[in-house]
C-alpha positions, 0 to 999 in steps of 0.5 A, a space after each residue: 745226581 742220577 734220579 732215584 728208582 721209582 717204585 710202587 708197592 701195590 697191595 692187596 686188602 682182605 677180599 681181594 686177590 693179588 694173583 689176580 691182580 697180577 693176572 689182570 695188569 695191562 702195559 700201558 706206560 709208553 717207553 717206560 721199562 717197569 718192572 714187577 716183582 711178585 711172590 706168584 709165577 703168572 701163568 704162560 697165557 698172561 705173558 702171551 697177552 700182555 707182553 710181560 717177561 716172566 721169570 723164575 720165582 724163588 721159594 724165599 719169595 713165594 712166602 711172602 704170597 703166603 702171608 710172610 713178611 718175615 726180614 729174610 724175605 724183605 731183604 730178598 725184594 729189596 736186593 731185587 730192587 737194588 740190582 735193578 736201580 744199579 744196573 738200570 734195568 727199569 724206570 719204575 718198579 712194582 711190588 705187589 704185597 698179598 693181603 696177609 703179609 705187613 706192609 708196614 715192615 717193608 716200606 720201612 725198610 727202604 730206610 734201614 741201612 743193609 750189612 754194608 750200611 748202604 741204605 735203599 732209599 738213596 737209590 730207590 724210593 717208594 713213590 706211591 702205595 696203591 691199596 686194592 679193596 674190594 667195593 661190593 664187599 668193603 662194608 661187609 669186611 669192615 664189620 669182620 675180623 679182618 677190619 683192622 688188617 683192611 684199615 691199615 691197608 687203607 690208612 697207609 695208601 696214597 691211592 686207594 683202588 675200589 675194584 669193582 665199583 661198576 658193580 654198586 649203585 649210587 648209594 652203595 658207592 657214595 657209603 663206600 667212597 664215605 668210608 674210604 675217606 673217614 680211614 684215610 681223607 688224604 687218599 687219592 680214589 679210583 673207582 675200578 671195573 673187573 678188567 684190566 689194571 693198567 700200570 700208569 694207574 698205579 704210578 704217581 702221575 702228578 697232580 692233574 692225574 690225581 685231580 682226575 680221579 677225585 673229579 671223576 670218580 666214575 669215569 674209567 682209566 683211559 689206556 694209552 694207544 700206544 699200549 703195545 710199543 710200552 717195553 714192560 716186563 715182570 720179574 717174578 723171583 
């Protein structure tokens, strides 16, 4: 039997940016064919700098940058994912998820039957989920409004990506590591710089890659040296 697409559902939490994530993703993963789908149309020079393959965006899926997780716009990603299983167009798949939008409803729904009772998960199954947070803001936003959206964000992930950790002192990254690890102690921890994102990062590598993170948390992502003979590309619908 074929082995299931391979996705990733890479999320935003509140003080972060996913265009900006988009903007800062780096082709790193060999021969791998990966592809993203993504509510933003990334601008021309992101192609141009990593290679990507960039594709039209719908109005459907331009809601879901907008904060709506409504059915309409699920099903849409989850088409997407389908054609790419069952044409095998990819490897791996990244989704990314703004802030505003439920990232709940969606992993569920890879395991809801569609109108023709065909259910996504036996083609395609979410391998991870990578949360992005905001490490020099993460105390400040878990005493706002918008902690419990954090929470969730932060609960649910497998692997959570402290961006900007380069930035803290000792103390300020041992109350951000302690506070990540009181929501979710299961969660695998990446302590990030401002650059670029490198999509092997963000795929379950297997064990030694996560013991990797938890051992050195300080240490930054090695980019393979065979960036530039990865065959990536973007489908932004």
């Amino acid at each position: 039997m074929k082995k299931p697409l391979s996705v990733t559902i890479f999320a935003a939490a509140p003080g972060t940016s996913g265009k900006a994530q988009l903007e800062r993703l780096t082709n790193d993963c060999g021969g791998l064919r990966i592809a993203a789908i993504t509510p933003w149309n990334p601008a021309k020079r992101v192609a141009a700098r990593s290679g990507l393959n960039l594709l039209p965006t719908t109005p459907r899926l331009k809601k879901l940058g907008q904060g709506c997780s409504c059915c309409t716009v699920r099903w849409d990603i989850l088409k997407k994912v389908r054609r790419l299983a069952e044409q095998n167009l990819a490897d791996h798949v990244v989704i990314q998820v703004p802030p505003q939008s439920d990232l709940d409803s969606l992993s569920k729904t890879f395991t809801v039957a569609d109108d023709n009772g065909d259910i996504l998960v036996d083609i395609a199954q979410i391998e991870q989920v990578v949360t992005m947070v905001d490490g020099p803001t993460l105390l400040e936003t878990l005493g706002s409004d918008s902690a419990a959206v954090l929470m969730e964000r932060v609960g649910i992930a497998h692997m959570v990506w402290v961006d900007g950790a380069t930035e803290l002192d000792e103390t300020q990254t041992t109350s951000v590591v302690r506070a990540i690890e009181a929501i979710n102690p299961g969660a695998t921890l990446h302590l990030g710089d401002r650059d670029g994102l490198p999509v092997s990062k963000l795929m379950k590598l297997g064990s030694g890659a996560e013991a990797d993170d938890r051992s050195d948390k300080d240490s930054a992502a090695a980019i393979n040296s065979d960036a530039a003979a990865s065959d990536s590309f973007v489908q932004s619908y």
